[in-house]
C-alpha positions in Angstrom: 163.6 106.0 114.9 161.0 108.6 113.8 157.3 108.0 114.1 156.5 110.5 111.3 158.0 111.8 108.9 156.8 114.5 106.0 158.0 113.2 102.2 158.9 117.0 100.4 158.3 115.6 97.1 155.9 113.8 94.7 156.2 111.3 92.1 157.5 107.6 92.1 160.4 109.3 94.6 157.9 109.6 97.5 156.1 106.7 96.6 159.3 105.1 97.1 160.1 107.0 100.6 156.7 106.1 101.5 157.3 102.5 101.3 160.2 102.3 102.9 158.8 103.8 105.7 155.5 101.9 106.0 158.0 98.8 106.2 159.8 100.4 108.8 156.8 101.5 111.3 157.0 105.2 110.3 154.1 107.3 109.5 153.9 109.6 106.5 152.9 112.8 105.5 152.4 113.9 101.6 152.3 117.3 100.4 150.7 118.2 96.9 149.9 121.0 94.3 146.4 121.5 92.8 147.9 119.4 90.0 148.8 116.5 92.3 145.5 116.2 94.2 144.6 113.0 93.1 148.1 111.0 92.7 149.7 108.1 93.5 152.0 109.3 96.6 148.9 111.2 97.7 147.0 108.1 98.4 150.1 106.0 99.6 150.7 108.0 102.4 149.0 108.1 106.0 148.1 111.9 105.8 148.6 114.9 103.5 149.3 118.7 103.1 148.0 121.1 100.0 150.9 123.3 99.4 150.2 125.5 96.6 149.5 125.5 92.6 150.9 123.5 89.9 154.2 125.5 89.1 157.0 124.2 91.1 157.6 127.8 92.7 154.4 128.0 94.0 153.8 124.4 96.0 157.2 121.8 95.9 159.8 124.8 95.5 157.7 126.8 98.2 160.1 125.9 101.4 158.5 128.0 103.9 155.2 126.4 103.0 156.6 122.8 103.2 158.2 123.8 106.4 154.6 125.0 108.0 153.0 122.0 106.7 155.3 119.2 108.3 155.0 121.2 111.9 151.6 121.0 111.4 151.3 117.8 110.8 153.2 116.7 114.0 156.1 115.7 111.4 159.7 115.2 113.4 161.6 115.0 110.1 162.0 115.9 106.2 162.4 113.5 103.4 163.5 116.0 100.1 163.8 112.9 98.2 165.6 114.1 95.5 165.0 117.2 92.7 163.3 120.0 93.6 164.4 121.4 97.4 166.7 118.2 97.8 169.7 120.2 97.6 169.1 123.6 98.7 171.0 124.1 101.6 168.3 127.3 103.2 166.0 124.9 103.1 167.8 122.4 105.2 168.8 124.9 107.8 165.1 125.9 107.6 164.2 122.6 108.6 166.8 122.6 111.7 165.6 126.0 112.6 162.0 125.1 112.8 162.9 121.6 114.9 162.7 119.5 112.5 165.1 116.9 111.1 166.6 117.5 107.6 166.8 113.8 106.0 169.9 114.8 104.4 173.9 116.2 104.6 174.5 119.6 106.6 173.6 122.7 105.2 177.3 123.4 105.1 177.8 120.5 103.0 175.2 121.2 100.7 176.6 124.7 99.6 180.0 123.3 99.7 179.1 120.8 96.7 176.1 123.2 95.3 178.7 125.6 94.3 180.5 123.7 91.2 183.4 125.9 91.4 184.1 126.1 95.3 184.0 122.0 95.5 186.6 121.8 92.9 189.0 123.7 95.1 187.8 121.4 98.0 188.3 118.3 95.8 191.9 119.7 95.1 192.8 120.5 98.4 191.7 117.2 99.4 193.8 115.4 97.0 190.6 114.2 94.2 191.7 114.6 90.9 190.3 116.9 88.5 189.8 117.8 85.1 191.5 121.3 83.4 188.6 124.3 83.2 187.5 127.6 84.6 186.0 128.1 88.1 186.2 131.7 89.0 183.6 133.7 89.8 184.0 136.5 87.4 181.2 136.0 84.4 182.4 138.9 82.4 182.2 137.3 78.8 185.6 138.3 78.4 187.1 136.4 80.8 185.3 133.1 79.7 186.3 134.0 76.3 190.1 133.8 77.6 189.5 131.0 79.8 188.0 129.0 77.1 190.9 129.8 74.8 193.6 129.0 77.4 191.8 125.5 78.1 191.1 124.8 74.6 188.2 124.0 72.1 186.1 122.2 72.7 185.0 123.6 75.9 181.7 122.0 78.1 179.9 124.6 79.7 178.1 123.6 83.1 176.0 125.5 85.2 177.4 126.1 88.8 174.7 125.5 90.9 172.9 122.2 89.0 172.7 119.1 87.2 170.8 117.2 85.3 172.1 118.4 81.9 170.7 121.8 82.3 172.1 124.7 81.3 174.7 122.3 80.5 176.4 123.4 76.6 178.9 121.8 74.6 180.7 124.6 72.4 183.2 123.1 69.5 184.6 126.7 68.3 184.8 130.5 69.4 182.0 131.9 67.1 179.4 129.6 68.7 180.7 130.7 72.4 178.7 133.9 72.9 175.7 132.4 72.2 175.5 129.2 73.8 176.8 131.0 76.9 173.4 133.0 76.6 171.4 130.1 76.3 173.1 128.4 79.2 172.7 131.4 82.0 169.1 131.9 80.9 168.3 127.9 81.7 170.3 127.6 84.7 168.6 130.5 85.9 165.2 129.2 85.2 166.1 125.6 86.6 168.7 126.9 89.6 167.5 130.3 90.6 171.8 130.9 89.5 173.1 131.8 86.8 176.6 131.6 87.4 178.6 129.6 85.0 182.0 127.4 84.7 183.8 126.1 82.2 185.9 122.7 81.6 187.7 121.1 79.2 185.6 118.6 76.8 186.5 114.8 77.0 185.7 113.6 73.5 184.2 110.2 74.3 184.6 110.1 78.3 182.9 107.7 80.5 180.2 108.9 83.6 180.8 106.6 86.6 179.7 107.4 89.8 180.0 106.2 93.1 177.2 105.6 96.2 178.5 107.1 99.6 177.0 107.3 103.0 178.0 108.9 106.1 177.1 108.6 109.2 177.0 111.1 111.8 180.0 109.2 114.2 182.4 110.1 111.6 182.3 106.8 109.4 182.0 106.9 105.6 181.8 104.4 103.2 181.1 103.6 99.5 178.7 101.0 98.1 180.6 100.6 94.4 180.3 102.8 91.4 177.6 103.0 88.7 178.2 103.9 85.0 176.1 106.5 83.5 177.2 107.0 80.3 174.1 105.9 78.1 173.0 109.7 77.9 170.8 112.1 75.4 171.1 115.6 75.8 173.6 115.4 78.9 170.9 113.3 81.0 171.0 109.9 82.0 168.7 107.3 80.0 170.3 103.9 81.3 172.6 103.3 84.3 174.1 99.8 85.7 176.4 98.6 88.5 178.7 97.7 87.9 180.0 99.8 85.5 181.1 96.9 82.9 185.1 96.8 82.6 186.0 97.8 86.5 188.8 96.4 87.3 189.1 95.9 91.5 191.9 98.1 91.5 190.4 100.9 89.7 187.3 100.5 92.0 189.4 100.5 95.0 191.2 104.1 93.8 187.8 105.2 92.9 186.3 104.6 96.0 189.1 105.9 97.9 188.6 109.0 96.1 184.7 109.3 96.5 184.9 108.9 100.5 188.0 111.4 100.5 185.5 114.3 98.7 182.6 112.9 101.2 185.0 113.3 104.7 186.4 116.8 103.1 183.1 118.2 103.3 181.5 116.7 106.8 179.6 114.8 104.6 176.5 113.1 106.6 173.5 111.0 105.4 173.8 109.3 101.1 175.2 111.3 98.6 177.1 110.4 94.9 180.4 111.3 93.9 180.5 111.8 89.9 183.7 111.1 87.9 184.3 111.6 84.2 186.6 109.0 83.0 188.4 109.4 79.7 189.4 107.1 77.3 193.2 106.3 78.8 191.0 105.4 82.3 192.4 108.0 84.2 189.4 109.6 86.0 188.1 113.3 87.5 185.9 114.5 89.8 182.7 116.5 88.0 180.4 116.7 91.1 178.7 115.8 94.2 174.8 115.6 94.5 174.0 115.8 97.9 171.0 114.1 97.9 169.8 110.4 96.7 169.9 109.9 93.2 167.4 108.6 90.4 169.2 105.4 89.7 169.5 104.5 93.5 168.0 101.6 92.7 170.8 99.7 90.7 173.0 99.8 93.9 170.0 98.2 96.1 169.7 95.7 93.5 173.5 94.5 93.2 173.7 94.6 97.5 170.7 93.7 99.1 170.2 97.0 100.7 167.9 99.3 101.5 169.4 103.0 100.5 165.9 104.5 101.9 165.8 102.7 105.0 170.0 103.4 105.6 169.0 107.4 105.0 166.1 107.1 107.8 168.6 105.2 110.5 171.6 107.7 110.0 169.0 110.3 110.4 168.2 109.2 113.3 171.3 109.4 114.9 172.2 105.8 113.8 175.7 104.7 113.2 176.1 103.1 109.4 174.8 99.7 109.2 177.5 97.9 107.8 181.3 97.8 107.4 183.1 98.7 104.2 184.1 95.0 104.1 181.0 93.4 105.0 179.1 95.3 101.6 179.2 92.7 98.8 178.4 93.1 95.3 176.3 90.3 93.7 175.3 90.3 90.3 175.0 93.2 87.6 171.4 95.8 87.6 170.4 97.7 84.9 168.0 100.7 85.0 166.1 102.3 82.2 164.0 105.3 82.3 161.2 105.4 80.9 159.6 108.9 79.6 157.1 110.9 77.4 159.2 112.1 75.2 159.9 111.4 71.7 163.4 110.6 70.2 162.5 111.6 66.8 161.6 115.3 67.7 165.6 115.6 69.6 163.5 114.1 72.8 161.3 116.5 73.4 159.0 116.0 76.1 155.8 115.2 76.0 152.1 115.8 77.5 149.2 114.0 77.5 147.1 111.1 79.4 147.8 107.7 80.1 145.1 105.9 78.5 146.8 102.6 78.9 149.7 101.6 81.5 150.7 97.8 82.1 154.0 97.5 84.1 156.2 94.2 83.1 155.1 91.7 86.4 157.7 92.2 89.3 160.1 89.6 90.9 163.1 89.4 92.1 164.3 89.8 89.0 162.3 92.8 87.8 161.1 96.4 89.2 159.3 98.9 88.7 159.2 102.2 90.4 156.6 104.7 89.4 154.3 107.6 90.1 151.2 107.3 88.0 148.6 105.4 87.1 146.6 104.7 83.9 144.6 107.4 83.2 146.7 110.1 85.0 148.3 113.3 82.8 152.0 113.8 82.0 151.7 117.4 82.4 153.7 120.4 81.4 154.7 121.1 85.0 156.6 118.5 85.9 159.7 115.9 84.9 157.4 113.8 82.4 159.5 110.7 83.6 156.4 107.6 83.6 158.5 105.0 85.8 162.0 103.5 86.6 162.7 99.8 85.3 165.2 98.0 86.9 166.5 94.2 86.3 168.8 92.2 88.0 170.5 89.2 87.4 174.1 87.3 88.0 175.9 88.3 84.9 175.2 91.7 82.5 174.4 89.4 79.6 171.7 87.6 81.9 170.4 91.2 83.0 170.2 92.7 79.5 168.0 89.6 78.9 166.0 90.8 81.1 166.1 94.3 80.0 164.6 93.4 76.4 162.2 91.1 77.6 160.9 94.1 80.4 160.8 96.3 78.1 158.7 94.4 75.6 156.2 93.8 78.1 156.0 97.4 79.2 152.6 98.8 77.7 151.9 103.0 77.3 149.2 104.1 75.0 147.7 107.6 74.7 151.2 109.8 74.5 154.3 109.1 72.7 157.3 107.4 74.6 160.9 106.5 74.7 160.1 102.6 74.8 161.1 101.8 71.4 164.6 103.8 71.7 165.2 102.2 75.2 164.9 98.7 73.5 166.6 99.7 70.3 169.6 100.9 72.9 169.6 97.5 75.0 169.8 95.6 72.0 172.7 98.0 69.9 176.1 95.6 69.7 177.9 99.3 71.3 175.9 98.7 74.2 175.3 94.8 74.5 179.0 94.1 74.1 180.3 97.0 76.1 182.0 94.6 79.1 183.7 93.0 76.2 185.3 95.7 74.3 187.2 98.8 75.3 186.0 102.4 73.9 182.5 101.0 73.1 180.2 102.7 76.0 181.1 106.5 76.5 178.6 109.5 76.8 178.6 109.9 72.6 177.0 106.7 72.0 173.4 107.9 71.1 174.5 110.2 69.3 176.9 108.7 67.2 174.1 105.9 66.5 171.8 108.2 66.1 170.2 106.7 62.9 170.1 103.0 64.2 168.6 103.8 67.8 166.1 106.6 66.2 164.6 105.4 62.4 162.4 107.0 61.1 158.7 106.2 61.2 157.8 103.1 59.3 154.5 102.7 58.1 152.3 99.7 59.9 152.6 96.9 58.1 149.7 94.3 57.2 149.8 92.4 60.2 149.3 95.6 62.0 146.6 96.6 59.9 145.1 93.3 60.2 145.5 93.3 64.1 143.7 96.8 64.4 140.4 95.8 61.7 140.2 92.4 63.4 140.1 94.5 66.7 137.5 97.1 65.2 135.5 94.0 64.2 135.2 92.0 67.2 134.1 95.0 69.2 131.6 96.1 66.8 130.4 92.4 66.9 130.4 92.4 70.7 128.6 95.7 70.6 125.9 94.8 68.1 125.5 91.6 70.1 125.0 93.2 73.3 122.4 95.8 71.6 120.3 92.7 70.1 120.0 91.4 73.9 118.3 94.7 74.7 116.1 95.1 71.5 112.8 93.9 71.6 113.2 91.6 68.8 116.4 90.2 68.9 115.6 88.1 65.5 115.3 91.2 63.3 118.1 90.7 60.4 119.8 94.1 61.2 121.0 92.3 64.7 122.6 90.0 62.5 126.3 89.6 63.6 127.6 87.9 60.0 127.8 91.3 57.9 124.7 91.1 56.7 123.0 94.4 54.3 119.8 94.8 52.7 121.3 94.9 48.8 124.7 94.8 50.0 127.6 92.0 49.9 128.9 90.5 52.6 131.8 93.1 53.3 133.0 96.0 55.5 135.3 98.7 54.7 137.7 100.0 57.2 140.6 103.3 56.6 143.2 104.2 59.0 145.7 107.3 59.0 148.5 106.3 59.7 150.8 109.1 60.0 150.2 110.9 56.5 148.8 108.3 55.1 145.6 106.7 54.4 145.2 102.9 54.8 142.6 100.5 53.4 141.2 97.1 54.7 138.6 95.5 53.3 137.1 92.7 55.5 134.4 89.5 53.8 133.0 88.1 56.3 132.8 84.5 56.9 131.0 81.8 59.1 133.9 81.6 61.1 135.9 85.0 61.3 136.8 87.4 58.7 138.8 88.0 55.0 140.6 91.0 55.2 141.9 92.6 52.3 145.1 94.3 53.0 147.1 96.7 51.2 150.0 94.3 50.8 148.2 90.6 51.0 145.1 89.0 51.5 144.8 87.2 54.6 142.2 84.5 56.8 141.1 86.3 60.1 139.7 85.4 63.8 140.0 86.0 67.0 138.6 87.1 70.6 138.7 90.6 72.0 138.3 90.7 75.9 137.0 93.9 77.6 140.9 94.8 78.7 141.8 94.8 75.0 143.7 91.9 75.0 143.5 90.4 71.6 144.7 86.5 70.3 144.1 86.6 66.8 144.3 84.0 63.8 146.0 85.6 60.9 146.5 82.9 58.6 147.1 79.7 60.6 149.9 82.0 62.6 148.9 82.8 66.4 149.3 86.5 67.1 149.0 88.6 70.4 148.2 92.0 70.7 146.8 94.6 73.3 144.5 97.1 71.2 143.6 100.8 73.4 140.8 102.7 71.7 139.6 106.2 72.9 137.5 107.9 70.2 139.1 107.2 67.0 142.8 106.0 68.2 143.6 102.9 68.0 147.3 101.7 69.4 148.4 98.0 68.3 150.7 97.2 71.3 152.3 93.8 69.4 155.5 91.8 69.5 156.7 94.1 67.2 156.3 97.3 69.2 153.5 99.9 69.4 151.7 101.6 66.5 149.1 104.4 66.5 146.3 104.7 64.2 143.3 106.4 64.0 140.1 105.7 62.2 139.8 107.9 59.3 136.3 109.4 58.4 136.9 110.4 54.5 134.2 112.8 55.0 135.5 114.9 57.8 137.5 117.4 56.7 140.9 117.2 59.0 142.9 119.8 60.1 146.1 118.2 58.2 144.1 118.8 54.9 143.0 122.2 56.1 145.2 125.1 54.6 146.6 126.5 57.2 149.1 128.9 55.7 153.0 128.7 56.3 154.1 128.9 59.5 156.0 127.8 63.0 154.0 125.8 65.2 155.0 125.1 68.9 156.0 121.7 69.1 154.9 121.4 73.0 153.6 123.5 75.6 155.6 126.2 77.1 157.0 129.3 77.5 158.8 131.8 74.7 162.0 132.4 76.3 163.3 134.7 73.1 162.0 135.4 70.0 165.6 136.0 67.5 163.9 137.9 65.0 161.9 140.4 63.6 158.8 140.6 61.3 160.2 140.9 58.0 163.5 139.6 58.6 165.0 137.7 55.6 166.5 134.4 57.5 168.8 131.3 56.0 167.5 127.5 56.8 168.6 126.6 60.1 168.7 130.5 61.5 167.4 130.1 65.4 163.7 131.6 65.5 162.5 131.6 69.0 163.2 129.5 71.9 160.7 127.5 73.9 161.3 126.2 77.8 159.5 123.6 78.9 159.9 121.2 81.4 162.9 122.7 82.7 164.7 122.8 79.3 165.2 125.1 76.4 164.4 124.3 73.3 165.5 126.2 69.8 163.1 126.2 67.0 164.9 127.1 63.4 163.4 128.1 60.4 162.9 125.3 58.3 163.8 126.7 54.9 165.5 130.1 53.4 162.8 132.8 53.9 161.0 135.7 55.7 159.7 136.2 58.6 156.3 138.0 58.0 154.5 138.2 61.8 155.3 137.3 65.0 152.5 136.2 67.2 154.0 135.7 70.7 157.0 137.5 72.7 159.2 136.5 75.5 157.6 135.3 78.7 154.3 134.2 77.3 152.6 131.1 77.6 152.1 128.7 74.5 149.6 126.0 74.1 151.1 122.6 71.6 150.4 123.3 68.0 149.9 127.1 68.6 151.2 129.0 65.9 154.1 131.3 67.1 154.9 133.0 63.6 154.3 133.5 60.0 156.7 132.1 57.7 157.4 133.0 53.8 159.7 129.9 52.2 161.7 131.5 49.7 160.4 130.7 45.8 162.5 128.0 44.1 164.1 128.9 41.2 
């Protein structure tokens, strides 16, 4: 076994590496951007290597410098974990040319299955079935055009050389072709270094089930059972579980048949996934291999016992495979949810920011958490703003999404927006609770054809929301007031008074929040023992203790309530029963930027980079006409002009930088009649 190994990756993927190999005796080594100086995986491991700025290409995508790093470090092997250099077969053979062991397939491997087109011909040859599309290498727009009328509309377009749902394009007709095969070469490129393109036929309403398979460098391959996928948002995955719900033994036996066939076809070494795309008859296809561990690893450890990490170190090593095919079992059914800065009601776009508040649900055997950060770190612009993994476990899926709902509702983020409310509103939708009961109800369409129900729009807080926040404001101006009275020299002066006392003034305190557009009033009376509050809805008794943590059990009524309350500056986030809710303290006398006028226009909706700008200064557009396009984190993004109009100026062109909330043009609505 190795005595040190470098981890080639950051985030709660080496922190995971890291552990694994602390367990096991084995050293680490951590490499890090300016960005990452300070992070989690940083600290977790035994030594560490600055490798370059903040943008992927100049630190984690940097293999040379990687490379130079682990040989100095005394490093025998590479970790990749997974994104980033993972699958980039130069960088492996780099690795074997400079000594050191690659934690991962061949090289050979890698660019058989890094090559979308060439591993469907090896999957055909080697008897996997697959699904009807395009995978020559001509790119002449022509050609695809024929292609995609010889296969038929509607046509998926995938990127050859990646994954992850980028420069991935569904295309229902011929007119919208030629444009999203634009869109698609320019992201893969950004994401891949590639370009190239194929095309397959669209399964309306497929299936994504995968299956785990290691090899070992004797010859023997194996499968550790399939996970389903399907639960995705813009082609990436949000929730996957193992067993995928409905598998029938036979179906898993012919599926795993399949997925160690591809493996062996390929001199397939170390743990890698085979991805099928079933369609609604059950018949299945191969889509891909990632030659690499995945994201939702996890679920499979969960469901067997096993370490996935710690089976990747030993075949590495030169050890044969652990177990036998037979002597894997399957116990129980593991669910995991990711959990990101994003928000569903802007079409998920990512977000940045700090982590002013982070509370993890409490593990067990039941419950896990994998993550990277830390309360107070910055989702940055840089890199995947995934916050942590979730993962549950339990004998049954209806005993696992139990504990899905009640993990999530215990899983605490304040300071940037996330997906936490869509991932319970998911967990909970009948189309995905009663999936292993009904046929056709899990497939890749289910956000979006529930949309409406998984993403409402923004309610207003309520009054016990209100009434949590002003009881919260209260309390720690009462603790503050009583802590400044223990330093005054004269602690009995009547303006240390902690009962809402005012020279010529009643009894009473009046509190506004925004919340979103609107301005919200509570007035509280105070009383010997706690607080009236006025609401906008009701009038209600109040009391309660606030600790230092911002833990809050209130008194609203005779009811008990519970609540953690985060306030930097003026934000205050109500982190309840009933979800989170941001407000922030509204000063009627500051003028805010929402009330200044700040002409018509098209503001970025996150940082980035202007990848195109579609039209011109004085250019008459519809509603809906594509304006510019934004790429952040990895993915593009297409901002539309949100009414009939002209363009009147243009403030940014392709391949600059933009800051969140930057204006990028100068926008003329059209006059109603």
């Amino acid at each position: 076994m190795f005595r040190k190994i470098l981890i080639a990756n950051r985030g709660e993927i080496a922190c995971r590496i890291a552990k694994t190999a602390k367990r096991l005796g084995i050293r680490t080594v951590a490499v890090y951007s300016d960005a990452d100086a300070a992070a989690p995986h940083v600290a977790l491991c035994d030594a560490a290597r600055h490798i370059g700025g903040p943008a992927p290409r100049d630190s984690y995508l940097n293999g040379p410098r990687i490379v130079a790093a682990a040989r100095q470090s005394g490093a025998e092997a590479v970790h990749p974990g997974y994104g980033f250099l993972s699958e980039n077969a130069e960088f492996a053979a780099l690795c074997r040319e400079a000594g050191l062991v690659f934690i991962g397939p061949p090289p050979s491997a890698i660019r058989a299955m890094g090559s979308k087109s060439q591993a469907k011909e090896i999957m055909g040859a080697a008897g996997v079935p697959l699904i009807p599309g395009y995978h020559g290498e001509s790119q002449d727009p022509e050609i695809l055009r024929r292609a995609a009328e010889e296969i038929g509309y509607p046509v998926l377009i995938k990127a050859a050389y990646g994954g992850g749902g980028r420069g991935m394009r569904v295309v229902e007709r011929p007119a919208e072709l030629s444009a999203a095969l634009q869109s698609a070469k320019r992201e893969a490129a950004a994401a891949f270094g590639n370009d190239r393109l194929l095309l397959e036929k669209y399964l309306s309403r497929p299936r994504h089930i995968e299956l785990q398979v290691f090899a070992d460098q004797q010859g023997s391959t194996l499968h550790l059972f399939e996970r389903d996928c399907s639960v995705q948002r813009r082609h990436q995955k949000v929730l996957e579980e193992a067993p995928a719900p409905g598998m029938t033994a036979q179906r898993r036996r012919q599926m795993g048949e399949a997925a160690v066939a591809a493996a062996r076809a390929v001199g397939y070494v170390g743990a890698g996934t085979v991805e099928f795309i079933v369609d609604s008859a059950g018949e299945f296809y191969f889509m891909e291999m990632n030659t690499r561990l995945q994201v939702e690893h996890p679920v499979t450890e969960m469901i067997t016992g096993l370490d996935l990490v710690e089976w990747q170190l030993r075949i590495a090593a030169g050890e044969p495979l652990p177990l036998s095919q037979e002597q894997i079992a399957l116990r129980g059914h593991a669910i995991e949810a990711r959990v990101y800065a994003e928000d569903p009601g802007r079409d998920f776009l990512p977000a940045t920011g700090r982590l002013d508040h982070l509370r993890f649900p409490e593990a067990s055997p039941h419950v896990r958490v994998d993550a990277g950060v830390r309360e107070g770190d910055a989702i940055t612009v840089h890199y995947d703003p995934m916050i942590a993994k979730l993962i549950v476990w339990d004998e049954d899926r209806d005993a696992a999404l139990r504990r899905l709902r009640g993990a999530l509702a215990e899983f605490q983020v304040a300071g940037l927006v996330t997906n936490l409310p869509f991932l319970a509103a998911v967990a909970a939708h009948p189309a995905f609770a009663e999936a292993h009961r009904e046929t056709g109800g899990l497939d890749t369409g289910l956000i979006d054809r529930h949309r409406d129900e998984l993403i409402p729009l923004p309610r207003p807080a309520d009054d016990s929301v209100l009434a949590l926040a002003a009881l919260s404001e209260l309390l720690r101006v009462d603790r503050e007031v009583a802590a400044h009275a223990a330093r005054s020299g004269d602690p009995t002066s009547p303006w240390h008074y902690r009962d809402g006392w005012r020279l010529n003034q009643d009894h009473c305190h009046a509190l506004q929040f925004k919340d979103g557009e609107q301005i919200r009033r509570v007035t509280a009376h105070f009383r010997r023992n706690g607080y009236l509050l006025e609401l906008p809805e009701s009038t209600v008794e109040a009391a309660g203790e606030l600790d230092e943590a911002g833990r809050l059990t209130a008194t609203l009524g005779g009811a008990v309530a519970r609540a953690t309350v985060v306030r930097r500056g003026g934000e205050i986030t109500v982190i309840g029963a009933d979800g989170c809710h941001a407000l922030t303290l509204h000063n009627p006398w500051q003028q805010s930027m929402e009330e200044e006028d700040l002409g018509s226009g098209l503001l970025a909706p996150m940082p980035g980079t202007v990848i195109r700008v579609g039209v011109a200064a004085g250019e008459l557009v519809e509603k809906g006409a594509p304006l510019m396009v934004l790429e952040a984190m990895k993915m593009e993004h297409t901002l539309r002009a949100p009414a009939d109009g002209r363009v009147t100026e243009i403030f940014f062109a392709a391949g600059e930088q933009v800051a969140e909330g930057a204006q990028l043009l100068a926008f003329e609505a059209e006059a109603k009649p």
